[in-house]
N, C-alpha and C positions, 0 to 999 in steps of 0.2 A: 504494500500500500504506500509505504512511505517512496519508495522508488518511483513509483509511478507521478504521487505529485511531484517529486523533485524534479522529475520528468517534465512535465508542466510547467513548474518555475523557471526553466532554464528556455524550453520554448517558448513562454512568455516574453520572458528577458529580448529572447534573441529577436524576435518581433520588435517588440521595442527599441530596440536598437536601431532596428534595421530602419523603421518609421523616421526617427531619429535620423538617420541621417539622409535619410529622402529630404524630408522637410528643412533641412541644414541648407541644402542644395535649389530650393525653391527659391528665387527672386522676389520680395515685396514690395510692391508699389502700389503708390498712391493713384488715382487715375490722372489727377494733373499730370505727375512723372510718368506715367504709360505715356500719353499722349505729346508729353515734350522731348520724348527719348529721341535722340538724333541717332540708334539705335549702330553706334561706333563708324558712321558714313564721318570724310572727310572731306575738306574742300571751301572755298571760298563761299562765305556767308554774304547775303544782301537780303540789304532792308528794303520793304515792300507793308503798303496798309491796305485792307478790305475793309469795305462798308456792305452791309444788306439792308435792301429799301423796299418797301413797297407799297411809298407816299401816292402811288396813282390811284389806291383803290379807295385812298381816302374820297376822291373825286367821283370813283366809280362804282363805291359801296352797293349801290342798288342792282348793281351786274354778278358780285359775287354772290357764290353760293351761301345758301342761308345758315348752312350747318359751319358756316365760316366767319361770318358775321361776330366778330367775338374780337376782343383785344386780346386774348391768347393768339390771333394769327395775325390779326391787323392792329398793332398798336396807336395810342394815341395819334402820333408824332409820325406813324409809317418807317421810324427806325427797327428794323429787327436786329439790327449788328450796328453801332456807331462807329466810324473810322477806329479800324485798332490796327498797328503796326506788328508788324510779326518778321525774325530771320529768318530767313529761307536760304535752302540752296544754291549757289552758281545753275543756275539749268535746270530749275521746278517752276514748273507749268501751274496756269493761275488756278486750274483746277485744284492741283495739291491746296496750294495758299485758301482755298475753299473749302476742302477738305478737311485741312487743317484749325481754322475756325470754325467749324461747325462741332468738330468733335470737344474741340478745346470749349467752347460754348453752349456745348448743351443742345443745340439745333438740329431738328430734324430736318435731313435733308437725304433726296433722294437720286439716283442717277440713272443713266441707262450707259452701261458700258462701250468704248469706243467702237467694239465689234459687234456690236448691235443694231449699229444704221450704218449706211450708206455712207456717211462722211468720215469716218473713220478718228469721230471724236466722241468724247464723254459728252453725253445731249443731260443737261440740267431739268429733272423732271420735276423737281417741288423743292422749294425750301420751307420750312416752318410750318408744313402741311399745304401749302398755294402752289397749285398744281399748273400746270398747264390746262387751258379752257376752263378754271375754274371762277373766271372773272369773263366769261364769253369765248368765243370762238380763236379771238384775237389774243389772246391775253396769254402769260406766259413768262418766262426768264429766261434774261438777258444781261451781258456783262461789256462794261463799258475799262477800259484800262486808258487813266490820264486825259480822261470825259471820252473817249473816241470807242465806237464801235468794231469791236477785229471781223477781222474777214473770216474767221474760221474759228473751233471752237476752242472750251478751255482747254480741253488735255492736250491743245499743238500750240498754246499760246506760251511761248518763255518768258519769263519775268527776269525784268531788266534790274538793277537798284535805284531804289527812288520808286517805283509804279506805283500807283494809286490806282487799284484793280472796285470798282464798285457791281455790285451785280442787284437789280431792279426787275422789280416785276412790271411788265406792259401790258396792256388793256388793249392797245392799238397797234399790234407791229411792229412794237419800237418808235410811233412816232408820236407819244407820249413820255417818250427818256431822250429825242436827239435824234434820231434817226428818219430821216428826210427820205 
């Protein structure tokens, strides 16, 4: 009898141990530190700011959808993100820089991956729950880098140092943010 528990106590122990140093070996992070881990990449830093807007629907309120009608999607103000400057890498596309604040902020956002249309870029499906058509037929998101509309989308857009990348929800095609 006595063997048998001793038996036990030692594979106990050994379990223990062994947990022990599994758990010694696990990384702990904060989510802030998950998400600002430059995950050992090297390379020239540039500073670059994102704003999220979607001061049009203050004007178009009566087009969005009802179930959206909320200052949880449409804030007072149409700010969902306020100018905030972020490092980035030599050669990260405005999408990262997107990416990257939404995770860092708490933002739902959602995407369609490059390989999934035609254009052979990340197509921006909703930020903050504001979807494409969800303010009309017309309505949708859009990014402007330094006020100016790129020709193509985020994930082939390079960020320069200094860009002021803003991305805006339109009700009209874009020619409600600039676009002629």
């Amino acid at each position: 009898m006595k063997r048998k528990r001793y038996k036990r106590v030692v594979i106990y122990l050994l379990l223990v141990a062994i947990a022990a140093f599994a758990v010694s070996k696990i990384k702990f992070q904060s989510v802030d530190e998950y998400y600002n881990a430059d995950n050992g990449e090297t390379g020239k830093t540039i500073e670059v700011s994102i704003g999220i807007y979607c001061d049009t629907l203050l004007t178009n309120y009566d087009k969005l959808d009802k179930s959206l009608q909320s200052e949880t999607y449409v804030p007072k103000d149409g700010v969902i993100l306020k100018e905030t400057t972020y490092q980035m890498k030599e050669g990260d596309s405005a999408f990262a820089l997107l990416e990257k604040a939404t995770k860092e902020n708490k933002i739902q956002m959602e995407y369609q991956g490059a390989d999934g249309n035609a254009y052979g870029s990340v197509y921006i499906q909703g930020i903050n729950h504001l979807y494409e058509f969800s303010a009309g037929s017309l309505s949708g998101w859009m990014y402007t880098v330094n006020e100016k509309i790129p020709d193509y989308g985020t994930s082939k857009y390079t960020l320069k140092d200094g860009d002021k990348v803003a991305f805006r929800y339109t009700c009209d095609l874009g020619k409600d943010i600039g676009r002629e």
